[in-house]
N, C-alpha and C positions, 0 to 999 in steps of 0.2 A: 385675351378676350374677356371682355366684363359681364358675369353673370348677375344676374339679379337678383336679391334677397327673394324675391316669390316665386323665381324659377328654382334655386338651391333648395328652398324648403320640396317643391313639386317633386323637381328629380329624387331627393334623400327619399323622402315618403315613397316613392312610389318603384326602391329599388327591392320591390319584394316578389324578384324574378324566381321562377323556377331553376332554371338553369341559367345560370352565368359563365359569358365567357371563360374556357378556363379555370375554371372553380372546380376541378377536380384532380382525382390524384391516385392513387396505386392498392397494389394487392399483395398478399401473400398469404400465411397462414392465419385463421380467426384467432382473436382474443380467447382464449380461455375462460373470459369473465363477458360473454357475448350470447347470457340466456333470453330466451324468449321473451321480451317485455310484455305480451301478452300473458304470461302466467304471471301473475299480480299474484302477494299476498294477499291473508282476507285483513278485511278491513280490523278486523279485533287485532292483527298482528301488527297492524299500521295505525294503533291508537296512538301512540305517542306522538309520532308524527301532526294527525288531524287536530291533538290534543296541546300542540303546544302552541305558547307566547309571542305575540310579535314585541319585539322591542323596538317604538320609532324613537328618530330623531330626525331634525332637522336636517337636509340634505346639502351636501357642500356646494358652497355658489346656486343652490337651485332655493329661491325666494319661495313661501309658501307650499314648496315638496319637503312629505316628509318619505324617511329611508328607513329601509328594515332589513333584516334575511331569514328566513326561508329554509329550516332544514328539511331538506329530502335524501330518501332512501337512494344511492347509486343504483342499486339491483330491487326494482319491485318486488322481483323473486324469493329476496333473498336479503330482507331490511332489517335482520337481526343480526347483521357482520360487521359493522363496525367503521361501515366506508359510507360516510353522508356527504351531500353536496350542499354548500352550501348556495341559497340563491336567491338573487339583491330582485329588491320590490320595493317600488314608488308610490304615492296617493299622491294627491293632490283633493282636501275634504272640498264636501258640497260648500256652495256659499250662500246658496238662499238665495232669495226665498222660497216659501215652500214645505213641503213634509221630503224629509229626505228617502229616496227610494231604496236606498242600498249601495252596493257599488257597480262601478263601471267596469271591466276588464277591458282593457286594450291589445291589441298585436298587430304592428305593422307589417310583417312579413318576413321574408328572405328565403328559404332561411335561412339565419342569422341577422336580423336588421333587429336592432335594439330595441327593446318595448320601451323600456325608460329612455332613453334617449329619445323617442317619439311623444314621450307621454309631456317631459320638459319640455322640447322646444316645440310642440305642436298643439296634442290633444289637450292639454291641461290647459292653453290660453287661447284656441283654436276654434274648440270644439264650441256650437252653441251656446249663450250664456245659460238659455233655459236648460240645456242639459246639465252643463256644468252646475247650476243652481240644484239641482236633485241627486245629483249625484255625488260619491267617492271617487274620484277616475284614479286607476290602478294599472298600474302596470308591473311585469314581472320579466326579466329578462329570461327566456329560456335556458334550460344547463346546456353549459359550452358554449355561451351566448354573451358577448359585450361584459358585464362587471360578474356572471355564473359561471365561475370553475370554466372560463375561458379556451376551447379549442384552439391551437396554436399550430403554424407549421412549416412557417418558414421566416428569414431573417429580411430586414427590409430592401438590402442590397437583391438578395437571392428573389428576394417578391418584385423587385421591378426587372430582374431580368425574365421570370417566369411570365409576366405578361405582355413582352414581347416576343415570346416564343412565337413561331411561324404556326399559325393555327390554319393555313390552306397548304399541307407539303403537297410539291409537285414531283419531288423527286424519292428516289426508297433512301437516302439519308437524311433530309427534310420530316420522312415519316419517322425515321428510326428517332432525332434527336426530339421531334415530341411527343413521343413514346417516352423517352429517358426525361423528358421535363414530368410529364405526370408519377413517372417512378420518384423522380429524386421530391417533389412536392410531399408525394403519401410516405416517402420513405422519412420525411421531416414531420409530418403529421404524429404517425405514430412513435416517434423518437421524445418528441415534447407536449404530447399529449398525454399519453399514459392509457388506462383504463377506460377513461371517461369517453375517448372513443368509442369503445364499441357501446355506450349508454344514452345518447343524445336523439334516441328518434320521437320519431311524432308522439306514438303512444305514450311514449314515458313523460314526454312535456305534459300531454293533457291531463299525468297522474299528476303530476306538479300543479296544474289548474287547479285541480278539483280542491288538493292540499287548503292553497289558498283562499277556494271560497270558501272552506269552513273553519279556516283560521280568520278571517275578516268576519266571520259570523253571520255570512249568508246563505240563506237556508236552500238561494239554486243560484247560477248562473245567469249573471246578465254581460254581455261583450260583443264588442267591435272588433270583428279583426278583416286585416286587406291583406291579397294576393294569398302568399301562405298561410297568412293568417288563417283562411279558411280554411284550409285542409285539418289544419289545427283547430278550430273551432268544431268543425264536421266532426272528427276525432272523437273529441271531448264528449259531444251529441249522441255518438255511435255508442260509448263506452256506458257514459250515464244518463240516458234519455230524460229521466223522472228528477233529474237535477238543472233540465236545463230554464233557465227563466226567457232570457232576448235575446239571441242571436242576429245579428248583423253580419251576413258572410258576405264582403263586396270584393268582386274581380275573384271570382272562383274556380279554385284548381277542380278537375274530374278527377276524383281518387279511383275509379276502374280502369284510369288509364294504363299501359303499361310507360316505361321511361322514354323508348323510342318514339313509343305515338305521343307523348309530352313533347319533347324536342320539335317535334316534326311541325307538331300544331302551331307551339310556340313558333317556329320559324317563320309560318304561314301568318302567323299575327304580327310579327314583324313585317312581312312584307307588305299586310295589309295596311297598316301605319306608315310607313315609307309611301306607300301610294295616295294617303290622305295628303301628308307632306310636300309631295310632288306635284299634286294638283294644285296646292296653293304656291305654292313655288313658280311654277313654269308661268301664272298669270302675272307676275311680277318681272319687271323688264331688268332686276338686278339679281336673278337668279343665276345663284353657279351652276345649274344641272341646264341650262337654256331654258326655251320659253316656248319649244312648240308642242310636246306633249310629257305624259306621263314614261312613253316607252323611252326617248330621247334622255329622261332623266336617270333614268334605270343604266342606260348602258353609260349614260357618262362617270356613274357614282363606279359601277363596276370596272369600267377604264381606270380611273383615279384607283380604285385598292389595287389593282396590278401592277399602274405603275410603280406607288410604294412599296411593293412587295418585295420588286428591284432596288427602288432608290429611294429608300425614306429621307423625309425632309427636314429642316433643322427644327426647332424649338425654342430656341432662346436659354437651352439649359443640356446638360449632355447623352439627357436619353432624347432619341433621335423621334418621328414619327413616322411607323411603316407599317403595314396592311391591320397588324392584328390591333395596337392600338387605335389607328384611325376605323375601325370597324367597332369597335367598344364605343366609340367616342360618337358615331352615329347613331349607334342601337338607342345609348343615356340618355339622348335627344329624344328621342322616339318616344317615351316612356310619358310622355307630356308635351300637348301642343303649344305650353309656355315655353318653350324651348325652342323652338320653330326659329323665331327670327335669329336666336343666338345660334343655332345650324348653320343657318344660312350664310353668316357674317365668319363660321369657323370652316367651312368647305370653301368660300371665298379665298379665306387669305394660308390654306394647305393648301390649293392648288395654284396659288402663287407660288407656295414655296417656305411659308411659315405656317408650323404644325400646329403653335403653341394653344392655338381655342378647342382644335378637337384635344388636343393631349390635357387642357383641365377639363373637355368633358369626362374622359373616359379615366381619370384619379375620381373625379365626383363619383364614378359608377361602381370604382374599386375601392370609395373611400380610402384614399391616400390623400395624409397632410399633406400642409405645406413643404413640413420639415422632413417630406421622405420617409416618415413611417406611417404604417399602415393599422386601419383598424384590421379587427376580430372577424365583418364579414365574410370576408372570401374564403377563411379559412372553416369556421362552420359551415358553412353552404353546403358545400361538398359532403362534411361531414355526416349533414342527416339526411340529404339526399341520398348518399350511399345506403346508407343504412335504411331510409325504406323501402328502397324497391330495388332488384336485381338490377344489374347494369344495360344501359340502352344496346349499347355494343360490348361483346368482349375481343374482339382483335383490330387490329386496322384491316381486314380486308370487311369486315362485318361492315365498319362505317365505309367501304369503296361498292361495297354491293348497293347502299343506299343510297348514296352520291345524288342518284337519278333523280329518287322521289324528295330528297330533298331541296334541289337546284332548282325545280317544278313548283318545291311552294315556294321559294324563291331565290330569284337569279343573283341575290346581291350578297344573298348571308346565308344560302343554304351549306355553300360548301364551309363556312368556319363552323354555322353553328352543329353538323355534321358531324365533323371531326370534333369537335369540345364535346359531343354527346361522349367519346370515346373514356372521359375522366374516371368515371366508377370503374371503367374494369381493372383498373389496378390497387384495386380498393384495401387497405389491411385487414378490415371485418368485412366479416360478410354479412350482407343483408338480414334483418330479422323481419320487413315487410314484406306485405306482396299488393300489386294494386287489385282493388276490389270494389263493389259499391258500399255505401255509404246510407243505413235507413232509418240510425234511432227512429225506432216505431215506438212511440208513447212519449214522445218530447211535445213542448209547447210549439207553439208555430214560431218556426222560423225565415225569415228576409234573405232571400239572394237575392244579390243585385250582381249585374253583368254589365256592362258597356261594351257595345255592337262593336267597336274599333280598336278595343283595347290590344295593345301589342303583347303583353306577358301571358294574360292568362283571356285565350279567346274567349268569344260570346258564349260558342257550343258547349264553352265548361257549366258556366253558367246555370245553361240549362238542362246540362246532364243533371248538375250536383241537384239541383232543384226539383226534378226529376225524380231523383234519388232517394232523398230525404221525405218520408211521409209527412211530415208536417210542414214542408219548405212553400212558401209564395215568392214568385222573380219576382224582381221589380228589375226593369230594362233602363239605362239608361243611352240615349241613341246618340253618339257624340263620340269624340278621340280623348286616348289617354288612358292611362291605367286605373282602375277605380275610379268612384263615381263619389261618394260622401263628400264632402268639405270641399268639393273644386267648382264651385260655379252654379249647378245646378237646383235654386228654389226649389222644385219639384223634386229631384231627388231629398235635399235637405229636411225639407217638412216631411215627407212619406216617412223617412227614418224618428225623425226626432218623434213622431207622432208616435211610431211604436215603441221608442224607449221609453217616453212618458204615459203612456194609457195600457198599453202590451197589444194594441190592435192596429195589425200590417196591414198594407195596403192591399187594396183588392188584386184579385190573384189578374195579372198582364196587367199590369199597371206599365203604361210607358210614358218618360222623360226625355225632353230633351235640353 
């Protein structure tokens, strides 16, 4: 199936899921070196750090980015030891005209989705020319993130067998062997990972933020970030209110949530996207779900994953397509209504009998080349997931006691996504978060923006996180798709650009469509 260069960019951007199929992995005893990222040194301890040099340079094959790193402390705690990380950061300078504001901070999400990677092939030639004309745009891959001391955990053989693991068992050997896939994944985490496991959460990124805006010479914060980006941004806000300049949080996580009520929501957002999907679907006389309603399309998509659950289909190459990957390969879809017609054209010809359109959706989702090897995200994912919040479940009967309220928010993906909640409890560190709210009181005002149909991170989050934060204004955006910035939206687009260039949001219920 032929995706289209403005679908590929849609889907990549916008894989800044909370939970990911499968993106998790196992337990045992904690790291040793798995203190509280919330007991931070003081700042006089961490002068070296704030105090040192960037050295750029030109960046390889990237035209007008330059490249730097980044030394940060591995243990806030404890940044007189001798264990730094290092961590790669991109600009792309203002071009004018204009007085230049400072810089831009970007984050796409995941996590694990690459900021430099976003910032090249997107933000940096994407983003408004007026913005780009005043700004620095910056990007910084978080640690254990794409080119930052890289989370690692399994081999690319072993990673396409792990995401065709049977994620709906119907039988207790079914259970048992994807139970032994999330063992044998975290048992590969913490094998080639090392330490920096237990050091990748939220908190400790946003100490790496701050790092950087006072190494760039910015006296506060100004950043965009999507999906987790937000959480991350909020973080940053929460920690150091009096530093923050412009926040842009779009497609916002609820950090009170616990991980179960995450899954659950997400699930419910997925299904609400499925149902957008399905209504423009079934008025089209070439629809593979039929043509007479939304319900009709529901049960035939759930027919189609059972059948492959039994008998996956070919592909055109030797991994096969069967329930779990065609269920990934529908979600990637989901993620953006640019993808619609290319659903339509890859459920057509799977339920012929050739896999091969949902199977390059769902490589797109798990970022797998051509050549069979896999990027860095699905293996951070997990990583800082785990580590900020307890696990949704800790046994399989925890996720069979759920079953119910998850097949309710939906019939088509509650029972995988479900079971994939199940990923943390086998986790090798233990958790150093807990979900909570979110209030920097004394920050500038900041922009949430939500979109009413977003499949990753529902509306509700939205409007908790907004909620949340004392100085937060929503902006709504009313439409499908994950995040709202750069995708279509005039009214979105000017409300934001406006408050990066003046620093005054738009008026509080501002709504777009």
């Amino acid at each position: 199936m032929d995706i289209s260069r403005s679908t590929l960019r849609a889907i990549g951007a916008a894989f800044a899921a909370v939970a990911l199929l499968l993106a998790g992995c196992t337990s045992g005893a904690a790291s040793p070196r798995t203190a509280s990222p919330t007991k931070a040194a003081t700042r006089a301890a961490l002068a070296a750090y704030y105090e040192q040099k960037l050295s750029w340079h030109e960046c390889r094959g990237g035209a007008g980015f330059e490249c730097a790193t980044l030394k940060a402390p591995l243990d806030y705690a404890r940044p007189d030891d001798g264990h730094d990380l290092k961590l790669a950061v991109s600009r792309k300078k203002a071009s004018g005209p204009g007085k230049r504001l400072g810089s831009l901070m970007v984050n796409p999400g995941g996590p694990g989705g690459s900021a430099i990677d976003y910032l090249q092939s997107y933000a940096g030639i994407g983003y408004p020319a007026r913005v780009r004309a005043r700004y620095d745009l910056v990007a910084m891959d978080p640690r254990g993130v794409a080119a930052s001391e890289p989370i690692t955990c399994l081999g690319d053989k072993q990673m396409d067998a792990f995401t065709q693991t049977d994620q709906t068992p119907d039988a207790p050997a079914e259970t048992r062997s994807l139970v032994a896939s999330y063992q044998k994944f975290a048992r590969g985490c913490a094998a080639r990972s090392g330490e920096i496991l237990g050091h990748v959460s939220t908190v400790e990124a946003a100490r790496d933020m701050d790092l950087l805006r006072e190494v760039l010479g910015d006296r506060k914060l100004t950043y965009v970030g999507a999906s987790y980006g937000t959480f991350l941004g909020a973080t940053y806000a929460d920690l150091f209110p009096r530093r923050v300049g412009r926040l842009v949080l779009d497609g916002a996580l609820d950090p009170a949530l616990t991980s179960e009520q995450i899954n659950r929501d997400q699930t419910a957002g997925f299904e609400t996207a499925f149902t957008a999907f399905a209504k423009d679907c079934v008025r089209r006389a070439s629809c593979p779900l039929g043509t007479r309603d939304v319900p009709q399309a529901r049960e035939r998509l759930t027919a189609f994953f059972t059948r492959l659950d039994a008998h996956p289909v070919r592909t055109g190459e030797p991994r096969r397509l069967g329930e779990s990957l065609a269920t990934t390969g529908v979600l990637a879809a989901l993620y953006d209504e640019g993808a619609w017609p290319q659903l339509r054209t890859a459920l057509r010809s799977a339920m012929r009998g050739d896999g091969s359109g949902l199977l390059t959706l769902a490589d797109l989702y798990y970022e797998r080349d051509g050549d069979g090897s896999y990027a860095n995200l699905m293996y951070a994912n997990p990583a800082v997931n785990c580590l900020d919040l307890p696990p949704a479940f800790r046994t399989p009967a925890d996720v069979r006691k759920s079953l119910p309220t998850f097949q309710k928010a939906s019939p088509a993906f509650g029972k995988a996504l479900a079971w994939s909640a199940l990923n943390c409890a086998y986790w090798p560190v233990r958790p150093t978060g807990t979900p909570h709210p979110l209030h920097a009181k004394g920050a500038a005002p900041i922009v949430v923006v939500g979109t009413t149909r977003d499949p990753a991170t529902p509306y509700t989050w939205a409007r908790s996180l907004a909620s949340q934060l004392t100085s937060a204004t929503l902006l709504t955006y009313n439409g499908d798709g994950h995040t709202a910035y750069g995708r279509g939206s005039a009214c979105i687009d000017t409300a934001i650009d406006t408050y990066l260039l003046t620093g005054t949001p738009p008026p509080s219920g501002k709504r777009c469509t």
